[in-house]
C-alpha positions as CSV (number, residue, x, y, z in Angstrom):
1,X,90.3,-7.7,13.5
2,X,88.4,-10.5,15.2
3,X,88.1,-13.5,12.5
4,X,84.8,-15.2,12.1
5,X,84.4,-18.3,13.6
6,X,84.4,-20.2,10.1
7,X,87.7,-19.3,9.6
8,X,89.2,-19.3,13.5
9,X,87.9,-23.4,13.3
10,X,89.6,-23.8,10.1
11,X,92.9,-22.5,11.3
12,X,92.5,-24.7,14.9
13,X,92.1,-27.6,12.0
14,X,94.8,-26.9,9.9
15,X,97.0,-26.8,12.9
16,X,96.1,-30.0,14.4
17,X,96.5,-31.8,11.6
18,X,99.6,-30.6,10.9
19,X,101.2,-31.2,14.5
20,X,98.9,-34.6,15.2
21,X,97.6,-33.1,18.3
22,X,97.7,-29.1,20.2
23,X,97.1,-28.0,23.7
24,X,93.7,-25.9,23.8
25,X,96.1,-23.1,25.5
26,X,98.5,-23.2,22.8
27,X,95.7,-22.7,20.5
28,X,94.0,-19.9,22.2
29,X,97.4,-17.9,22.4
30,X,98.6,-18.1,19.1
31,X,94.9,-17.1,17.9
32,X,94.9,-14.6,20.3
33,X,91.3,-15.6,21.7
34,X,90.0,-16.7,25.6
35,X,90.4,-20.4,25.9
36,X,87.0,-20.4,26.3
37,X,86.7,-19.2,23.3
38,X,89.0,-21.9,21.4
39,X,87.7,-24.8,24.0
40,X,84.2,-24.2,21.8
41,X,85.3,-24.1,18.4
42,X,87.1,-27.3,20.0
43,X,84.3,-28.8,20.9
44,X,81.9,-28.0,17.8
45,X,85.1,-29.4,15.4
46,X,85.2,-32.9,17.4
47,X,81.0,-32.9,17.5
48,X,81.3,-32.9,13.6
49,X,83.9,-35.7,13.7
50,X,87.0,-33.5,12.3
51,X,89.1,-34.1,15.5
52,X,89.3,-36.5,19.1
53,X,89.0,-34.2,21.9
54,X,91.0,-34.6,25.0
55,X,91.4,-33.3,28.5
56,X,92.6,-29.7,27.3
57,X,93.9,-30.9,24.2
58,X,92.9,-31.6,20.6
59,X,94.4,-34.5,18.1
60,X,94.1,-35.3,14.8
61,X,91.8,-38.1,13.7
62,X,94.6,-38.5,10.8
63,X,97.5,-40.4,11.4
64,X,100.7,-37.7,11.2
65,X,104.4,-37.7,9.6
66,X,106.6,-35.7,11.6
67,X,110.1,-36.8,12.1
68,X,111.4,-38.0,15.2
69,X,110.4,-36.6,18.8
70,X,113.5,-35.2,20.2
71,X,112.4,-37.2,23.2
72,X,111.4,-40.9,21.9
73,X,108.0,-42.3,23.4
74,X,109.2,-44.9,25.9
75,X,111.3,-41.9,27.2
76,X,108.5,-39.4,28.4
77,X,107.8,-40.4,31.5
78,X,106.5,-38.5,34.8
79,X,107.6,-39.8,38.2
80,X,104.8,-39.4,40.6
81,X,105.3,-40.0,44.8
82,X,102.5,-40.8,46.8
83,X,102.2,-42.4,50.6
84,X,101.3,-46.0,50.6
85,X,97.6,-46.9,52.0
86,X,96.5,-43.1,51.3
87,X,93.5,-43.8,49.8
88,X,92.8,-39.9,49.6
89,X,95.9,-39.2,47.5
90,X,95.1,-42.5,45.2
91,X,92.6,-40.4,44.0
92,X,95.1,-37.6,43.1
93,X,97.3,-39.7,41.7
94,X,94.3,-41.2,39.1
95,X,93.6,-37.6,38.4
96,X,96.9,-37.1,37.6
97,X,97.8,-39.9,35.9
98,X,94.5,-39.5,33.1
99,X,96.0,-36.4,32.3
100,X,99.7,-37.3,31.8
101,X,98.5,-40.8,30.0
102,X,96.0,-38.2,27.7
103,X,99.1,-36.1,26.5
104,X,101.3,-39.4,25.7
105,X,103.2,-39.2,29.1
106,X,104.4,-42.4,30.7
107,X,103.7,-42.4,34.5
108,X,105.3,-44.1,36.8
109,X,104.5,-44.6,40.4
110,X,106.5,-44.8,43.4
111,X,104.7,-45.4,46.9
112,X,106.4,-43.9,49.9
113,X,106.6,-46.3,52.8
114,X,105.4,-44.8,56.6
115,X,109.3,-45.7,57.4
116,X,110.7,-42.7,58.8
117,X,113.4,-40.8,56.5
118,X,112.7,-43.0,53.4
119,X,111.4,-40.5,51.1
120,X,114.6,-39.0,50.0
121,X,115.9,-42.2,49.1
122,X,113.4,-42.9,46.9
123,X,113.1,-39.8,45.4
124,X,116.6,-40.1,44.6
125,X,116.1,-43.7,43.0
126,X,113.1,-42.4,41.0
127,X,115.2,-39.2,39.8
128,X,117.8,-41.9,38.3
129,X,115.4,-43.0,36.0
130,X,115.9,-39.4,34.4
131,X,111.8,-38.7,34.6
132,X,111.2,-35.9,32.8
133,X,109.3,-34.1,35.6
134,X,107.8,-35.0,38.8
135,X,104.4,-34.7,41.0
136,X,105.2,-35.4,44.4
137,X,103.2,-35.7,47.9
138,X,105.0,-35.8,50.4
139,X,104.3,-37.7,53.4
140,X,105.6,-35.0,56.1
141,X,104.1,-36.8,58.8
142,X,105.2,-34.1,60.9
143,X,106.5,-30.7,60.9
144,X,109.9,-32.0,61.6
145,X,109.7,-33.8,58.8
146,X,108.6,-31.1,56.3
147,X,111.5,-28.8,56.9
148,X,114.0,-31.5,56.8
149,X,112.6,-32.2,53.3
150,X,113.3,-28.4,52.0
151,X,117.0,-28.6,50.8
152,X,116.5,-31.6,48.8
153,X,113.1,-31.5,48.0
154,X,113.9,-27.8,46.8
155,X,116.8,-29.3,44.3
156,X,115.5,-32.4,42.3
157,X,116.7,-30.8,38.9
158,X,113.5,-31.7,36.9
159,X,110.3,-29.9,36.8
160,X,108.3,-30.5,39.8
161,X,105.3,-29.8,41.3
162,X,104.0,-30.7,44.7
163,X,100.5,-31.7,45.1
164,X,97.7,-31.8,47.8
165,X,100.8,-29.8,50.3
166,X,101.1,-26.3,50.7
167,X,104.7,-25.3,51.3
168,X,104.9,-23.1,54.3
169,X,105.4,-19.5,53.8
170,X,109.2,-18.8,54.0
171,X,110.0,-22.1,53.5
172,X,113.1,-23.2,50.5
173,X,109.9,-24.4,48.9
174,X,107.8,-21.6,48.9
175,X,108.5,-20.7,45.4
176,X,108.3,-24.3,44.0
177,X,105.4,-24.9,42.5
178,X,102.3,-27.0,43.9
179,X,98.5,-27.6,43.5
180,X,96.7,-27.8,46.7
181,X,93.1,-27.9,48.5
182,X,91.8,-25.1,50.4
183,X,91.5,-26.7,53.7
184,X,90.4,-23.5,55.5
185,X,87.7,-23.0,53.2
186,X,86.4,-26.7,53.8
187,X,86.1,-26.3,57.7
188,X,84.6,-23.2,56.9
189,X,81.8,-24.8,55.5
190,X,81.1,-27.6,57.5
191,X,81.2,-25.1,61.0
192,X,78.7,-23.0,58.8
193,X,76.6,-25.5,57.7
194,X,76.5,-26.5,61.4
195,X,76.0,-23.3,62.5
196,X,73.3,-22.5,60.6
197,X,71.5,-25.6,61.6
198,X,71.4,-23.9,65.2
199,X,74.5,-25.7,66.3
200,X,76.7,-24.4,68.7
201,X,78.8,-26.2,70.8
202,X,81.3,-28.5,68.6
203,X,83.8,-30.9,68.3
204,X,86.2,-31.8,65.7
205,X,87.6,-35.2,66.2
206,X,90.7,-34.9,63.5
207,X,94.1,-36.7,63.1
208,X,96.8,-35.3,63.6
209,X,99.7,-37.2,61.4
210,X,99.6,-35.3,57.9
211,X,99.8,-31.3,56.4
212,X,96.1,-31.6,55.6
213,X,95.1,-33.7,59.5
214,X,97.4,-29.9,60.7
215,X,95.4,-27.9,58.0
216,X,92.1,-28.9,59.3
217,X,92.9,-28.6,63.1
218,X,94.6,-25.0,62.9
219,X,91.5,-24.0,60.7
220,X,89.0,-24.9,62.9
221,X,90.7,-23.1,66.1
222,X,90.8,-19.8,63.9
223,X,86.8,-20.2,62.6
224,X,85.7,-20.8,65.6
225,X,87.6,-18.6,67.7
226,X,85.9,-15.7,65.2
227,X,82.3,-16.9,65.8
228,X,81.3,-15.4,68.8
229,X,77.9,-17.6,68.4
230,X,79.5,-21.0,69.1
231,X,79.8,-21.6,72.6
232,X,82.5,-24.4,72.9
233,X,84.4,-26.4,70.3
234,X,86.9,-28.5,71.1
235,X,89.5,-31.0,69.3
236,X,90.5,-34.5,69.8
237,X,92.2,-37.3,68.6
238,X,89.6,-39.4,66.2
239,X,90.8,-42.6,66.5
240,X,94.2,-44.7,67.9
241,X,97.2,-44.5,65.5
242,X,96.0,-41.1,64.0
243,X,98.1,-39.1,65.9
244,X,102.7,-38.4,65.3
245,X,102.4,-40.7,68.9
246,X,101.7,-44.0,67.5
247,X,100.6,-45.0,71.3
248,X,98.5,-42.2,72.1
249,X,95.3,-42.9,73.0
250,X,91.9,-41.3,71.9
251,X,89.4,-39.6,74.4
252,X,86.0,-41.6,74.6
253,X,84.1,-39.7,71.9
254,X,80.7,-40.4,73.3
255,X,82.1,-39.3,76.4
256,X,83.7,-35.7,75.1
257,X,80.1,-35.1,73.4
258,X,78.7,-35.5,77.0
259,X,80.9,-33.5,78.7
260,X,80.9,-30.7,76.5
261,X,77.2,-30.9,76.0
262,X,78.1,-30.7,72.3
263,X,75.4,-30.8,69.4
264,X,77.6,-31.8,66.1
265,X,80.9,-32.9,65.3
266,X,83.1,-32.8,62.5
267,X,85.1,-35.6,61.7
268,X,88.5,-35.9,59.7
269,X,88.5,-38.6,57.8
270,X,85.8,-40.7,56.1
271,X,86.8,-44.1,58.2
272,X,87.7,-42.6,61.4
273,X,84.4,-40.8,61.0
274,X,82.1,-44.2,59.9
275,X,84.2,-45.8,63.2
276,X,83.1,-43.0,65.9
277,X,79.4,-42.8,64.3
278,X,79.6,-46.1,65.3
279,X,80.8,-45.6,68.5
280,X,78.2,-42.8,69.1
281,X,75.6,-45.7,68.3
282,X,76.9,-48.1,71.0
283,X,76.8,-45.3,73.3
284,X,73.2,-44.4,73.1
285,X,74.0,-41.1,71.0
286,X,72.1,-41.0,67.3
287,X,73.2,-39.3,64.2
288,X,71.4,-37.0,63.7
289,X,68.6,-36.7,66.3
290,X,71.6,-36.4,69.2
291,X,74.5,-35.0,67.5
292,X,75.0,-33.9,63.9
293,X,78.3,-34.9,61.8
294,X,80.0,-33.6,59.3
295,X,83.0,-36.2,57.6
296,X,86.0,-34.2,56.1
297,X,87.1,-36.3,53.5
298,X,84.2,-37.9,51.1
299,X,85.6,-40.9,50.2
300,X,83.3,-43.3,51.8
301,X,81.2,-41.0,54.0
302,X,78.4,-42.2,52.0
303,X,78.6,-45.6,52.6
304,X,77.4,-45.6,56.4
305,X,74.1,-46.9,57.8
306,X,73.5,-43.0,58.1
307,X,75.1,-41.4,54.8
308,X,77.2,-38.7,56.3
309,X,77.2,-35.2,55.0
310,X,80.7,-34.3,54.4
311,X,83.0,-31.6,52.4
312,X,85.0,-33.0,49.6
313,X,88.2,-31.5,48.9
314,X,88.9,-31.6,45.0
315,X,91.2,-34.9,45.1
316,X,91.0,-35.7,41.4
317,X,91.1,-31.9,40.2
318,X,94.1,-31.5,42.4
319,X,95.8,-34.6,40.4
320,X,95.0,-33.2,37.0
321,X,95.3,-29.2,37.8
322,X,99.3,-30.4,38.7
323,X,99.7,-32.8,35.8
324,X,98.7,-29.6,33.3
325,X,101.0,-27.7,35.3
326,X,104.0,-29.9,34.8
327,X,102.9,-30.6,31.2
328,X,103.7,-26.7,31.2
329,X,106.5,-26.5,32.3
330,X,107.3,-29.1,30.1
331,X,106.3,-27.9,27.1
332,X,107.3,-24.1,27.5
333,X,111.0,-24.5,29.4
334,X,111.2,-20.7,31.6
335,X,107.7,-20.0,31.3
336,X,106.3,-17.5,33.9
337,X,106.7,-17.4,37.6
338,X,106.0,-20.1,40.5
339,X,102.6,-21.2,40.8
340,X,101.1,-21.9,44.5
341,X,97.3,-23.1,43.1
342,X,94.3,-23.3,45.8
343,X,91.1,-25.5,44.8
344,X,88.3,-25.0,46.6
345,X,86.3,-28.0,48.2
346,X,82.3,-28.3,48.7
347,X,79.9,-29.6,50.8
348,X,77.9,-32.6,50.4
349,X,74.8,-32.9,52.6
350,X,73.3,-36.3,53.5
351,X,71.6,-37.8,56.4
352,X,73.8,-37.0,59.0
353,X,72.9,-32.9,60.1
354,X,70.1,-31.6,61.1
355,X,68.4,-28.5,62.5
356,X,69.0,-28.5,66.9
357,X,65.8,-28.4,68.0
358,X,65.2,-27.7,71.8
């Protein structure tokens, strides 16, 4: 028999107060209501002052005796591994890190270096710490790289969870778990918004040193090649140093837009995109009267003379979707199967698109 809400509120109360603080997942099950459900009766219970309310979790506003954690406080600690100077995963990692900090988890950080064939090393040095878990992205500059991380990477002996990198299908890690955007689904939208501005001869400018730079390039090839309306798209390098060839050179952007008449670009990321908006200036090409752009990224895209329309992946959510899953795995040892989690990204438009006219 479904209890009336009096009483389900009561129990939720009775039961934080007892532990000090519960996960509102924990409470749903053992209530045997939707977490919906038990996130409201949360929510109406720390409105009236009876308990503090956290990020999927509820504590006691009383002090609690309980005997020793099993585990002591300094003790609980995550390792998290992100790339230095990635200011796209720093804001994973703060995602992240609010969560574990929320649930009385000490983080602490490691920063992967760009030297080649480091990351084990350090990942080893971090695991001797004895973290209780860890969220991990790797750099996997290149493709090379990523399968030379599977045996290890595959066998840390902690919980782990892999974040903003989807493990290729196959792969020693397909079956580990990880939190990830939807990367197709974000150059989906910016070749439709483009699209339905009128556009339809495009360039994406992209990098081409990263899972997500490869993401976005082989995602763009497949839309396009699947909308018969767009009559030329073409990639290139956005900018020197974005590439697995630290020499290689980028095209002259200005002159690619000229030579493949194109209307709009889409630019991956935020700074290589302010950069060649700036270049398009210099050359006589305006944003958006001349060419449309779309950043893929949204860190700073709104920060240019022209605030650029852009798709922003779910950096933060990424962080904390992970975090809850380690805090899972955690907290309920053997508990279901792998999880390979997709977030989607959105769309963002600013000054920068605008309808082609003739």
């Amino acid at each position: 028999m479904r209890q009336p809400g009096s009483v389900r509120r009561q129990r939720i109360l009775a039961m934080v107060s007892s532990r000090g603080a519960a996960r509102v997942s924990d409470l749903a099950e053992e209530l045997e209501v939707s977490i919906v459900t038990a996130r409201r009766d949360v929510e109406e219970l720390a409105r009236a002052g009876k308990l503090r309310r956290g990020h999927g979790v509820a504590r006691s506003i009383v002090p609690v005796e309980t005997p020793a954690d099993p585990v002591p406080a300094d003790e609980r600690a995550i390792a998290i591994m992100v790339p230095e100077r990635h200011t796209y995963l720093y804001e994973t990692l703060h995602g992240a890190r609010s969560t574990l900090e929320e649930a009385g988890m000490r983080v602490v950080l490691h920063i992967t270096p760009k030297d080649t064939g480091v990351e084990q090393s350090l990942a080893e040095r971090a695991l001797a710490d004895n973290p209780q878990g860890l969220l991990i992205a790797p750099r996997w500059r290149t493709a090379e790289d990523q399968e030379a991380a599977w045996t290890w990477l595959g066998d840390v002996g902690v919980p782990m969870v892999i974040m903003e990198r989807r493990p290729l299908t196959g792969s020693m890690l397909h079956a580990v778990d990880s939190v990830c955007s939807d990367h197709w689904y974000g150059v989906c939208l910016a070749v439709e918004h483009l699209v339905g501005l009128g556009h339809r001869r495009i360039v994406l400018a992209a990098r081409d040193d990263s899972p997500t730079a490869r993401a976005i390039r082989a995602a763009f090839v497949q839309i396009v090649a699947d909308r018969p309306e767009i009559e030329d798209a073409t990639v290139v390098l956005s900018s020197r140093g974005a590439g697995i060839d630290p020499a290689q050179e980028p095209p002259d952007f200005a002159g690619v837009l000229r030579e493949h008449r194109a209307t709009a670009a889409i630019l991956h990321g935020d700074e290589d995109a302010l950069m060649l908006v700036q270049q398009l200036a210099e050359a006589g090409i305006r944003v958006p009267q001349d060419c449309s752009v779309v950043a893929y990224d949204d860190v700073v895209a709104a920060l240019g003379s022209t605030p650029l329309t852009a798709v922003a992946p779910p950096k933060a959510e990424v962080g904390r979707v992970a975090a809850e899953l380690l805090l899972e795995r955690l907290s309920r040892p053997g508990w279901g199967r792998p999880r390979r989690i997709e977030l989607l990204p959105d769309l963002t438009v600013r000054g920068s698109t605008d309808r082609l006219t003739d």
